[in-house]
C-alpha positions as CSV (number, residue, x, y, z in Angstrom):
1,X,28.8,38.9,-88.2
2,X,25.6,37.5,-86.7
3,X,25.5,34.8,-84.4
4,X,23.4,32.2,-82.4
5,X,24.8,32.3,-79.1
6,X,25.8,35.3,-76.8
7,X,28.5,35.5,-73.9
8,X,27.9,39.0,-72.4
9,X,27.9,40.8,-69.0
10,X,25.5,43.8,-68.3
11,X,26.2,46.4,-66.1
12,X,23.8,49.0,-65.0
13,X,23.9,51.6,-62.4
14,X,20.8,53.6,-61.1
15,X,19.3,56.8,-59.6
16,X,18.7,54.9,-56.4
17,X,22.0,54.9,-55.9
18,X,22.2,51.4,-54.6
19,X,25.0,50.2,-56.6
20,X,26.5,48.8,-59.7
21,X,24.5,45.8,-61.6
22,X,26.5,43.3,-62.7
23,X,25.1,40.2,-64.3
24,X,26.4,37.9,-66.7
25,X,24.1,37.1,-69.3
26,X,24.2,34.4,-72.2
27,X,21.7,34.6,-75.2
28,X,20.6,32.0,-77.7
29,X,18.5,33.3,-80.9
30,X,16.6,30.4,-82.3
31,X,14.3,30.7,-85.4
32,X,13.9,35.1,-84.5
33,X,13.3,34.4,-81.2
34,X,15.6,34.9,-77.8
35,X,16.1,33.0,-74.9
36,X,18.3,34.6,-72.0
37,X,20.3,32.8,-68.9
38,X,21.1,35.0,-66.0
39,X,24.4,33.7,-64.5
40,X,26.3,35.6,-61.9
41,X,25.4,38.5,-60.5
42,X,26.0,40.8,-58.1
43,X,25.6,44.3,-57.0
44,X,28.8,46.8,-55.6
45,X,27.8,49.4,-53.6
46,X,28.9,52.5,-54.0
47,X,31.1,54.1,-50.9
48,X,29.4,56.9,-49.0
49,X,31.8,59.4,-50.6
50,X,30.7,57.9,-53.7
51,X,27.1,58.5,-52.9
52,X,27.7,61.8,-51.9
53,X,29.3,62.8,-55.2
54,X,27.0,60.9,-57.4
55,X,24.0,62.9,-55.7
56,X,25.7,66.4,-56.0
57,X,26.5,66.2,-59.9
58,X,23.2,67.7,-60.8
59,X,25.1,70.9,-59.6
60,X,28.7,70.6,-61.3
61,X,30.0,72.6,-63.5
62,X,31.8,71.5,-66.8
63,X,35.1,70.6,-65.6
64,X,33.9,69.1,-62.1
65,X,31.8,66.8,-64.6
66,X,34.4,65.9,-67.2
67,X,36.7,65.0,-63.7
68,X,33.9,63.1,-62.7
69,X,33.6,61.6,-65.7
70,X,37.0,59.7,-66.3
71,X,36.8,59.4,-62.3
72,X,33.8,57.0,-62.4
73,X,35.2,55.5,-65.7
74,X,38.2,53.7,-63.7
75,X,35.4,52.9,-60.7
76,X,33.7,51.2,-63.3
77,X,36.2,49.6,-64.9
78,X,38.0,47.9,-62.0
79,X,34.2,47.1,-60.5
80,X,33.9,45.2,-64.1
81,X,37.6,43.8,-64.4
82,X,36.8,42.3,-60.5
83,X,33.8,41.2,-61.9
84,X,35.7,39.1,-64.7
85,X,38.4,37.8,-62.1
86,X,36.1,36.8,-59.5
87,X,34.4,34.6,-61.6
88,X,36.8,33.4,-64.2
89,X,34.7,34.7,-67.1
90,X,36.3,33.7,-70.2
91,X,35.3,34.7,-74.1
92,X,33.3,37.8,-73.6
93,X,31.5,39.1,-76.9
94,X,31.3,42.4,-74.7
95,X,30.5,44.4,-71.8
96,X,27.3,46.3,-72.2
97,X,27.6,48.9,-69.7
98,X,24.4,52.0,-69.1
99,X,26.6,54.1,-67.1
100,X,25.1,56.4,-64.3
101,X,22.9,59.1,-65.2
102,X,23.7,62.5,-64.2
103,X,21.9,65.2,-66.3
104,X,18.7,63.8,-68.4
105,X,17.1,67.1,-69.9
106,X,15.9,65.3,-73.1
107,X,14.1,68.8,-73.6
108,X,16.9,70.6,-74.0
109,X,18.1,67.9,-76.4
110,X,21.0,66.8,-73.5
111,X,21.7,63.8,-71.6
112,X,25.2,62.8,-69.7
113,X,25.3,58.8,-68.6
114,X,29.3,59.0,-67.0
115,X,31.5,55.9,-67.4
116,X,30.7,55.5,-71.2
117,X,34.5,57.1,-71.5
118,X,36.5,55.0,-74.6
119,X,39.2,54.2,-72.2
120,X,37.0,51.6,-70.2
121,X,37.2,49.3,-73.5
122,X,41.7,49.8,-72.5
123,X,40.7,49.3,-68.9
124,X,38.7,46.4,-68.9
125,X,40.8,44.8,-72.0
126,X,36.9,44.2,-73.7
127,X,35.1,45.1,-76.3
128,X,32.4,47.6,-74.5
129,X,28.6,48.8,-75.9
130,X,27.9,51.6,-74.0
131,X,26.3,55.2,-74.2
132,X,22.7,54.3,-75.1
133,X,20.7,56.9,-74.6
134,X,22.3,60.0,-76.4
135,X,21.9,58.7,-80.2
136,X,18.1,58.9,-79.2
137,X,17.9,62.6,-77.6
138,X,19.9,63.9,-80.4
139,X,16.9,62.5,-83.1
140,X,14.4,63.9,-80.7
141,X,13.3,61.6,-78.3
142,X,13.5,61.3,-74.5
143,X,16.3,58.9,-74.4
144,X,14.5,56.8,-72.3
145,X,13.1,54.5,-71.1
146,X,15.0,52.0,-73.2
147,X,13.9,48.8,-71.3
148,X,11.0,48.3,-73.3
149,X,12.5,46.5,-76.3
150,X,14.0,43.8,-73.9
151,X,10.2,43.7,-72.3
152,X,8.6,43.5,-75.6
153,X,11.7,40.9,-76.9
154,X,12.3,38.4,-73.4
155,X,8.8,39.1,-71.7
156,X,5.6,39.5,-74.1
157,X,3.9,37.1,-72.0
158,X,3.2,40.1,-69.5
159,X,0.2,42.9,-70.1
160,X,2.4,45.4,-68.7
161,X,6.1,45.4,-67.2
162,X,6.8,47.4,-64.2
163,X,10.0,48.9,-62.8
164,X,9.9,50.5,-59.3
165,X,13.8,52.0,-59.2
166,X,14.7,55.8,-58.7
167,X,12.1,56.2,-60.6
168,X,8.7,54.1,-61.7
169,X,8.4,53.4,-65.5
170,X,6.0,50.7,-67.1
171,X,5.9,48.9,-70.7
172,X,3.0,47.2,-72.6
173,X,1.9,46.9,-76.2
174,X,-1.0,49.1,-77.4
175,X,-2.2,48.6,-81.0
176,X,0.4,46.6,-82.2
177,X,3.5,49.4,-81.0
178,X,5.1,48.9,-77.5
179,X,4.9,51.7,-75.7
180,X,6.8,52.8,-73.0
181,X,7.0,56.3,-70.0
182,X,8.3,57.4,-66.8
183,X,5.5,57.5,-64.2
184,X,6.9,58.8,-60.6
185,X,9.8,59.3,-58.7
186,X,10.1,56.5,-56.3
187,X,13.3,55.4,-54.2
188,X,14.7,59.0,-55.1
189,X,12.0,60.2,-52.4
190,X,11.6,57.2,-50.0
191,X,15.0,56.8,-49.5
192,X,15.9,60.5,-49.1
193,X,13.4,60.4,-46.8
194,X,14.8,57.1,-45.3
195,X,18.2,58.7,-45.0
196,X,16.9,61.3,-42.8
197,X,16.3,59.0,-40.6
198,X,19.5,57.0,-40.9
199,X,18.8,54.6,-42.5
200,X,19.5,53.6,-46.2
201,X,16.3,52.6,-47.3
202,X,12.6,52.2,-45.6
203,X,13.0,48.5,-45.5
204,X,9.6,46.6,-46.3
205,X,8.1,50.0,-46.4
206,X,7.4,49.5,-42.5
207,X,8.3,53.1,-41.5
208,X,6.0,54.5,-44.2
209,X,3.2,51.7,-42.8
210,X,3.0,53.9,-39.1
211,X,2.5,57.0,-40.6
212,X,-0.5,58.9,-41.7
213,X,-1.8,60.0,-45.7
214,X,-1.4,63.9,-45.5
215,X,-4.1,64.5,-48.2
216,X,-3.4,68.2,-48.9
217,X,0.2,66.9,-49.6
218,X,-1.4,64.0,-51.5
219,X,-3.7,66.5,-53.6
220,X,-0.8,68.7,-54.5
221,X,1.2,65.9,-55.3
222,X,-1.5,64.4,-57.7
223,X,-1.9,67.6,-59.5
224,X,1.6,68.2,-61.2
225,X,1.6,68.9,-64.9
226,X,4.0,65.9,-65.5
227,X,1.0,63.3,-64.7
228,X,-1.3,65.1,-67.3
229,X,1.4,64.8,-69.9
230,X,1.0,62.5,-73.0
231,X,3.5,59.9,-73.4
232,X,6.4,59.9,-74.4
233,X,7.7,61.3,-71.7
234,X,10.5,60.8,-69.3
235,X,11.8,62.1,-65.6
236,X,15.3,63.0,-64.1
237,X,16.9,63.7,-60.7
238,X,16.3,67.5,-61.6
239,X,12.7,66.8,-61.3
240,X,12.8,65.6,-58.1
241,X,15.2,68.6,-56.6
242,X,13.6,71.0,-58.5
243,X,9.8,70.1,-57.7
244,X,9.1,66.8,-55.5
245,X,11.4,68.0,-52.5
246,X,10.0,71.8,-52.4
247,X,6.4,71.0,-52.1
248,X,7.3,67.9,-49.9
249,X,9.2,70.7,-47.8
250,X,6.7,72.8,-47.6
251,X,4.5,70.8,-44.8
252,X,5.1,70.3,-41.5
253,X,4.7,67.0,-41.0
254,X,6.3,64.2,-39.5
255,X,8.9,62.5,-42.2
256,X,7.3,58.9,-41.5
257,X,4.1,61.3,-42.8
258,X,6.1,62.3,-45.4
259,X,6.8,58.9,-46.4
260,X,3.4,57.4,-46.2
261,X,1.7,60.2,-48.2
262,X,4.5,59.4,-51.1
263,X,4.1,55.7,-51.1
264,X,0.2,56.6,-51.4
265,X,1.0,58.7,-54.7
266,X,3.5,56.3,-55.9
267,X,0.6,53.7,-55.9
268,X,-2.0,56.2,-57.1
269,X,0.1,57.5,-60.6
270,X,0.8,53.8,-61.7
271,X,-2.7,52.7,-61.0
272,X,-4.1,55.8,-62.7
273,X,-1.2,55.3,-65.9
274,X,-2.0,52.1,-66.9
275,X,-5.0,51.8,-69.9
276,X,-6.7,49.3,-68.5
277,X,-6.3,48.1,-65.1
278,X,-6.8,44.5,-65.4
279,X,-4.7,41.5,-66.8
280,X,-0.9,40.6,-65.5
281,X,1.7,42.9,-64.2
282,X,5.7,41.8,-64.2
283,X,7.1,44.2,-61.5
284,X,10.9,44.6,-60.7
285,X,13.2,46.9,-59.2
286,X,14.1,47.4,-55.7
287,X,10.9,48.8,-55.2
288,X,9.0,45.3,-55.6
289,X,11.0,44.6,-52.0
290,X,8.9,47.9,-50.4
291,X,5.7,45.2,-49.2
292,X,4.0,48.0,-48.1
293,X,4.2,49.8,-51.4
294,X,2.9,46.8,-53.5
295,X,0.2,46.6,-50.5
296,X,-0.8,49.8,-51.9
297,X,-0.5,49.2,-55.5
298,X,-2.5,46.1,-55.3
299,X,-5.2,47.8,-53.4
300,X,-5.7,51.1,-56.0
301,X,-5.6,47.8,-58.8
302,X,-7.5,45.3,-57.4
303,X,-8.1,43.0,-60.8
304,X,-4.6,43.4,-61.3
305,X,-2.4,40.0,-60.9
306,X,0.9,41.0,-59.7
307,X,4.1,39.0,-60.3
308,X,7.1,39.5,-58.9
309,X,9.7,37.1,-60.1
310,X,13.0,35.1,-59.3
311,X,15.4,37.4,-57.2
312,X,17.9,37.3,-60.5
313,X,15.5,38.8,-62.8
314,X,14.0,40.8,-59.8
315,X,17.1,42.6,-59.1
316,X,19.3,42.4,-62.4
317,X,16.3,43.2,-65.0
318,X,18.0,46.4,-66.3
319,X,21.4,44.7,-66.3
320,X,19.9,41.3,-68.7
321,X,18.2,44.3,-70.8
322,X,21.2,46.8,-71.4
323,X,23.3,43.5,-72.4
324,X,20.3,42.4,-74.4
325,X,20.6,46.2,-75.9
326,X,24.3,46.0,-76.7
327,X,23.8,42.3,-78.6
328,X,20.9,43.8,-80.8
329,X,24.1,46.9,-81.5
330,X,26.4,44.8,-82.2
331,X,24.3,42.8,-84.9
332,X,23.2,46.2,-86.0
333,X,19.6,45.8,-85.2
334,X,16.5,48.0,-83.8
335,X,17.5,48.5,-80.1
336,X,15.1,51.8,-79.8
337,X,11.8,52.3,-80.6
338,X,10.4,55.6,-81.5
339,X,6.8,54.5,-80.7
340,X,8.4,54.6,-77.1
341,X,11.5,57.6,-76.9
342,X,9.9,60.1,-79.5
343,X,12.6,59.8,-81.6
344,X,12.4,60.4,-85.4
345,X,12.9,56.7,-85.9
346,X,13.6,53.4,-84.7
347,X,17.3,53.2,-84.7
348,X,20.1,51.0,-83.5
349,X,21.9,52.9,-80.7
350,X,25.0,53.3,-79.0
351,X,28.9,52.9,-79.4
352,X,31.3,50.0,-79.3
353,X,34.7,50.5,-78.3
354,X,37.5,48.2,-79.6
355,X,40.5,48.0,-76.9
């Protein structure tokens, strides 16, 4: 049964590796359109032997994943049950939970998000909307991004809606369709590149700032085949490992070098992505914290008027728009568009667990 009024937490957890998203979320429809209040939030970081395992489970094999799996199923549940506790959340509709990406290779029709297990709806004692992306690679789309229903639904008022995580992705509408693609890796790179130099991430961007633009790197960079690809189109961790680091690897140069010649491509790729560079950009995700990187951005789009929002939506953006996605399942509505994933259709996706 439809309703007017929402009482939801999202919970997302990305290929930065920062943490688990948490944010509880209530939604009022009024007259087809939705209004959103960001409540609590918070983000739990991972523990380094977390990290670690989480970064080498692009190379498991089947049983080390499936342990994996029902491992990072009670992490999550206990992270959302503390969640609950700690703020005496009452009356839940659900928990809409993304998971953590592990294997995305929408090409080979496959894509593993771990924690969508049925025993977190027994764990948590809620009803749970999880597992998101799968429904869409197995009808032939990329399985991501999925964000850009909740841009196109809570943010229209933007020309274009960026997200600077693990990886960069951008939104906007183009004759009447939304449409929606990976661009870049981002905090995969800086922050490998950080953590070489112990730290966790290059904060502000100020290590990248001292170095110098390697433009041989730069050149090589520019040229992959991903960049000339028509949308839609999507990236994983494998692309980085598999392509980013080797080339990366292959000059010697200093890693602040390293770094500055990447934030330089970041910035390059989303100025040369986007149709037409003018107009008004929403930009979230950890990234929009790197001042050196939206230095950069601004300066390859100079007509470009960045905004960069209230630290809740900043920060928990993904979170509001996975609970937004499990809201639109549960009424059984459009929560994927094809115009965007590739997929045969627009389709309602995911699963709801009953504990």
């Amino acid at each position: 049964m439809k309703k007017d009024n929402y009482n939801v937490i999202g919970v997302m957890s990305g290929t930065s590796l920062d943490g688990v998203d948490l944010a509880h979320i209530q939604f009022e429809i009024k007259n087809g359109k939705w209004a959103f209040e960001i409540l609590e939030c918070e983000t739990i970081s991972y523990t380094p032997d977390w990290i670690s395992n989480l970064k080498a489970a692009v190379n498991y094999e089947k049983n080390q994943l499936t342990a994996l799996n029902e491992n990072y199923t009670k992490l999550l549940s206990s992270i959302i049950i503390d969640f609950i506790q700690k703020h005496k959340l009452e009356n839940l509709d659900a928990v809409c939970s993304h998971g953590h990406t592990i294997l995305h290779q929408p090409q080979n029709g496959f894509t593993l998000q771990i924690g969508n297990l049925p025993e977190i709806a027994k764990l948590t004692q809620q009803k749970v909307v999880c597992d998101f992306r799968v429904q869409d690679v197995q009808l032939g789309g990329q399985g991501a991004p999925l964000v850009p229903i909740g841009d196109h639904i809570l943010f229209a008022e933007y020309d274009y809606c960026m997200n600077l995580g693990g990886f960069s992705n951008v939104s906007f509408e183009e004759n009447n369709s939304r449409i929606a693609f990976d661009i870049s890796a981002v905090n995969t790179v800086l922050n490998f590149y950080a953590n070489l130099l112990g730290l966790d991430y290059d904060n502000k961007g100020q290590i990248s700032k001292t170095g110098n633009c390697n433009t041989e790197l730069l050149d090589e960079l520019n040229a992959l085949n991903f960049y000339q690809k028509k949308h839609p189109k999507s990236l994983g961790f494998e692309f980085v490992k598999e392509i980013i680091f080797p080339i990366i690897e292959r000059y010697h140069i200093s890693t602040e070098d390293k770094l500055r010649t990447y934030t330089e491509h970041i910035s390059i790729q989303i100025a040369l992505a986007l149709p037409k560079k003018n107009g008004s950009m929403l930009t979230t995700g950890g990234g929009a914290y790197n001042e050196f990187l939206m230095e950069r951005i601004q300066f390859h789009l100079p007509e470009m008027n960045i905004i960069i929002p209230s630290k809740k939506i900043l920060e928990f953006k993904e979170a509001l728009i996975f609970a937004l996605l499990g809201v639109l399942k549960m009424r059984e509505e459009i929560n994927a568009l094809h115009s965007v994933t590739g997929a045969k259709y627009d389709h309602s996706s995911g699963v709801i667990y009953d504990y």
